[in-house]
C-alpha positions in Angstrom: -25.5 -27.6 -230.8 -25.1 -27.7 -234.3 -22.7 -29.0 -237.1 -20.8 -25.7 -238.4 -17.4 -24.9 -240.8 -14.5 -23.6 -239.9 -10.8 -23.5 -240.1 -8.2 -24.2 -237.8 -4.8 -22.0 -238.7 -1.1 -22.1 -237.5 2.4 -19.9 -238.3 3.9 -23.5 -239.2 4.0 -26.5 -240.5 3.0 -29.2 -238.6 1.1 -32.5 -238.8 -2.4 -32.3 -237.6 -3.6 -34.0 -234.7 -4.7 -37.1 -234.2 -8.5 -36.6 -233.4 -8.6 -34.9 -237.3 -9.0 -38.5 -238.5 -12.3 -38.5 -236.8 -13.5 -35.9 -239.0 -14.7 -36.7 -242.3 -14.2 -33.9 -244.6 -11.0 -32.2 -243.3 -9.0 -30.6 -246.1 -5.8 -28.5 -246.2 -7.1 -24.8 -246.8 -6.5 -22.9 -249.9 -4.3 -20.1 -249.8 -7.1 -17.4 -250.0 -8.7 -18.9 -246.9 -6.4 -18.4 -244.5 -6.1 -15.1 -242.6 -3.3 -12.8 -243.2 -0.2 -13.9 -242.0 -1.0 -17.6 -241.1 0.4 -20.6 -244.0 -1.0 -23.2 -242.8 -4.2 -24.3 -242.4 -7.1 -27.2 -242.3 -11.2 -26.4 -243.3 -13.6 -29.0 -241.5 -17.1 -29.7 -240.2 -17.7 -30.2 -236.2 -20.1 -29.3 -233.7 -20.5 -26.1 -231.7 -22.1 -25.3 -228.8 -23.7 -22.5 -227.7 -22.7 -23.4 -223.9 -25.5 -21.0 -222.0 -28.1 -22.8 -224.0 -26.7 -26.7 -224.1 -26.5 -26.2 -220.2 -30.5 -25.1 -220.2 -31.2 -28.1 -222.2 -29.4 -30.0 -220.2 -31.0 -29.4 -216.8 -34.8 -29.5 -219.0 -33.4 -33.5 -219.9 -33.1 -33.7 -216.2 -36.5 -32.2 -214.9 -38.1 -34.3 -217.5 -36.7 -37.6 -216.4 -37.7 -37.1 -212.9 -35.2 -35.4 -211.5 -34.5 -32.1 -209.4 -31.8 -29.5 -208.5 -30.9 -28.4 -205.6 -28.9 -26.0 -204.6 -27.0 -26.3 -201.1 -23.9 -27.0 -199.3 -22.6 -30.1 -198.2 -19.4 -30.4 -196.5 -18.9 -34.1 -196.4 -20.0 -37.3 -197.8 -21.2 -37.9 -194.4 -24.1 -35.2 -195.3 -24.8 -36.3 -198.7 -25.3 -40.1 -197.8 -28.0 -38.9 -196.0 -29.9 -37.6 -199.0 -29.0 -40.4 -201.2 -27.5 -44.0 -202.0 -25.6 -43.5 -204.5 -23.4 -40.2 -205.1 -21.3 -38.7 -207.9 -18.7 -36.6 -206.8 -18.2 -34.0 -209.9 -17.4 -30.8 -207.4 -14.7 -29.8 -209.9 -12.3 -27.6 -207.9 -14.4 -27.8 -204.9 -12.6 -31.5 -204.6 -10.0 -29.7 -203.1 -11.9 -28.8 -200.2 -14.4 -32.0 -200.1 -11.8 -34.7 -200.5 -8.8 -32.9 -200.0 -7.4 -33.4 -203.7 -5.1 -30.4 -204.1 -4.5 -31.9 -207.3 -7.5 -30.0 -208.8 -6.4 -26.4 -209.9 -8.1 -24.0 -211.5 -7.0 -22.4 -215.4 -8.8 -19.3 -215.7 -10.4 -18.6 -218.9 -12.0 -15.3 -220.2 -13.8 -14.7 -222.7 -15.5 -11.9 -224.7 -19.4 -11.6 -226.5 -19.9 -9.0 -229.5 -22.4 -8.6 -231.6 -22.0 -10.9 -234.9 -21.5 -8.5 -238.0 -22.5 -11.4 -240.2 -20.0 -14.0 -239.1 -20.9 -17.9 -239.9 -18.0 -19.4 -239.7 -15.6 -20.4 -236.6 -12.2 -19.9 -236.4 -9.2 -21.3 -234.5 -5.8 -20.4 -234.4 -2.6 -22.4 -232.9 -1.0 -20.0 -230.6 1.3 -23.0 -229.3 2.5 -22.6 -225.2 1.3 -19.2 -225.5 -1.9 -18.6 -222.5 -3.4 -15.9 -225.1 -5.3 -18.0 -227.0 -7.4 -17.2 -230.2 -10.5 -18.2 -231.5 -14.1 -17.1 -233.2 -17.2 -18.8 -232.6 -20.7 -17.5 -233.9 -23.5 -18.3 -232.3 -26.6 -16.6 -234.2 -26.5 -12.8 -233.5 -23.5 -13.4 -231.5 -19.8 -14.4 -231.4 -18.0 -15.9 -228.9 -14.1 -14.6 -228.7 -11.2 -16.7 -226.9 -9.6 -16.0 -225.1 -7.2 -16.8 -221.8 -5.8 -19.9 -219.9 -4.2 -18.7 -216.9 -2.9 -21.4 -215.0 -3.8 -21.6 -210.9 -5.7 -18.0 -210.7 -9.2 -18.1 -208.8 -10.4 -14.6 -209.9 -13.7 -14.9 -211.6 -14.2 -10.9 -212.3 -13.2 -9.6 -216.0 -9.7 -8.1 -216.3 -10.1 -5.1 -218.7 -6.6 -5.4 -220.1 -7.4 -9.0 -221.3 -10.6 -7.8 -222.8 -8.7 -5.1 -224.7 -6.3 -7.8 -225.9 -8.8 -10.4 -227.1 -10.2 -7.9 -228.7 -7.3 -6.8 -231.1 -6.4 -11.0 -231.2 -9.5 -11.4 -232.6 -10.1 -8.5 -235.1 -6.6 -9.0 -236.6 -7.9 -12.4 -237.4 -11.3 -11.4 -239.2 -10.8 -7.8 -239.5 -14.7 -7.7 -240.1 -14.8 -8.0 -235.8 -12.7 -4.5 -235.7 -14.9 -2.2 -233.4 -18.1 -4.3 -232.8 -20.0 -3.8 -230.0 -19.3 -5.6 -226.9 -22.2 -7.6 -225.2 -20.5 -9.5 -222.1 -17.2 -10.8 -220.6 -17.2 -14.2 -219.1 -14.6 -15.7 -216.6 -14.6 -19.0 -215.6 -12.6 -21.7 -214.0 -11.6 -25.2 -215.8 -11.3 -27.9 -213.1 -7.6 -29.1 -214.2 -5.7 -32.2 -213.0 -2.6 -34.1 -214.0 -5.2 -37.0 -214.7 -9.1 -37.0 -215.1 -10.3 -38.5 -212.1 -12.5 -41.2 -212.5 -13.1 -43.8 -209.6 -15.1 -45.7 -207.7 -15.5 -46.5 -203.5 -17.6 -47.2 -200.7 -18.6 -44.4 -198.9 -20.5 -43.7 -195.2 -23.4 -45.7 -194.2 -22.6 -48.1 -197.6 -23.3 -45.3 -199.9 -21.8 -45.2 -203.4 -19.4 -42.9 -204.5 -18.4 -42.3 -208.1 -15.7 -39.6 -208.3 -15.8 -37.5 -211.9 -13.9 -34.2 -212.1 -10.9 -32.6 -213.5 -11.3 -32.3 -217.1 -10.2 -29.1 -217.9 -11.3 -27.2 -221.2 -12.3 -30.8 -222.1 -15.8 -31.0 -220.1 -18.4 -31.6 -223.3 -16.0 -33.8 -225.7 -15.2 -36.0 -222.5 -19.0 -35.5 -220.9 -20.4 -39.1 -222.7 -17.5 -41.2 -222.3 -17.1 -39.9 -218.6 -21.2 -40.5 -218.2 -21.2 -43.6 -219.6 -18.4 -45.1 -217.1 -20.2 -43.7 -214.1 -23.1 -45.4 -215.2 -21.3 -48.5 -215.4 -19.6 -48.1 -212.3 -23.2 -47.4 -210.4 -25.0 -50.4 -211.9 -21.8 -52.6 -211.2 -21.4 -51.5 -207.8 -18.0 -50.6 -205.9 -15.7 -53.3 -205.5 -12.4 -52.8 -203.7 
């Protein structure tokens, strides 16, 4: 994670949102710094995460503390109050099977890796309703492009055409990405829902459930708040 610069551009003219008050140092871009054919702009300073690694750091915090992974099935609470006390429920779309929420649904997102040509800064663009989305994010000798949001599809494997698209997105952005070389494709699956859902019950044999999924594309700006009301909801207990 670091703090990097970047602007976030539009076709019109429209307020910012609210979460730009958060953020000490947003300006309105100068007309040289937006890209060609965009009028409207804003130039700010906010973390980025290079995901691959954050997750590794993550799961380091965790072995340090004490704790292990495991990896396994379980098919009820029934079989995880068996292991443990206290549970928190964040199976993402696999809440659909688990608690029966067919609430959860998957938007599929795909992005593409190239090789960074020099790139420092990030770049986002307001494509509105549109699922093509657009956005440039270097990470060291890499860049992350964006991308899709394709609403209730479960296919994890790359779909060339959208490659070949976020490609051309991209590289009519910063023309300086035209024809780099291509790294990796990643797919994944954002855990969507109407609502987050975050609750609290009493599960078999007295065990402690804490249920925390559905956050969509929002899973590390939510990820402390979220944590922090599990905790609370652990140390408080389950009253219902």
């Amino acid at each position: 994670m670091r703090l990097a610069t970047g602007i976030d551009v539009s076709n019109s003219d429209h307020d910012p949102p609210d979460w730009f008050a958060l953020i000490p140092d947003v300006r309105r871009c100068a007309p040289d710094e937006l890209p060609p054919g965009y009028r409207n702009g804003h130039h700010y300073t906010v973390p980025l995460i290079d995901m691959p690694t954050h997750l590794a750091y993550l799961a380091r915090r965790l072995e340090l503390a004490g704790g292990d992974i495991t990896i396994g099935r379980v098919d009820s609470f029934g079989d995880a109050s068996r292991l443990a006390p206290v549970i928190i429920n964040c199976t993402g779309l696999g809440a659909r099977a688990l608690v029966d929420d067919r609430e959860v649904f998957p938007i599929r997102g795909q992005h593409v890796v190239v090789r960074n040509p020099g790139l420092t800064d990030f770049v986002e663009v307001d494509t509105g309703d549109s699922l093509d989305l657009i956005a440039i994010y270097p990470h060291g000798d890499r860049v992350v492009f964006g991308g899709t949001a394709d609403p209730h599809v479960w296919s994890r494997y790359p779909d060339p055409v959208a490659t070949t698209k976020i490609l051309e997105r991209c590289s009519r952005v910063e023309p300086r990405l035209k024809d780099v070389e291509v790294l990796e494709v990643r797919v994944g699956l954002r855990p969507t829902r109407s609502a987050i859902r975050l609750t609290a019950e009493l599960g078999p044999a007295g065990a402690v459930i804490v249920h925390n999924y559905g956050h969509g594309g929002a899973g590390v700006s939510l990820s402390w708040g979220c944590a922090a009301s599990v905790a609370e909801l652990v140390e408080r207990g389950v009253s219902i």
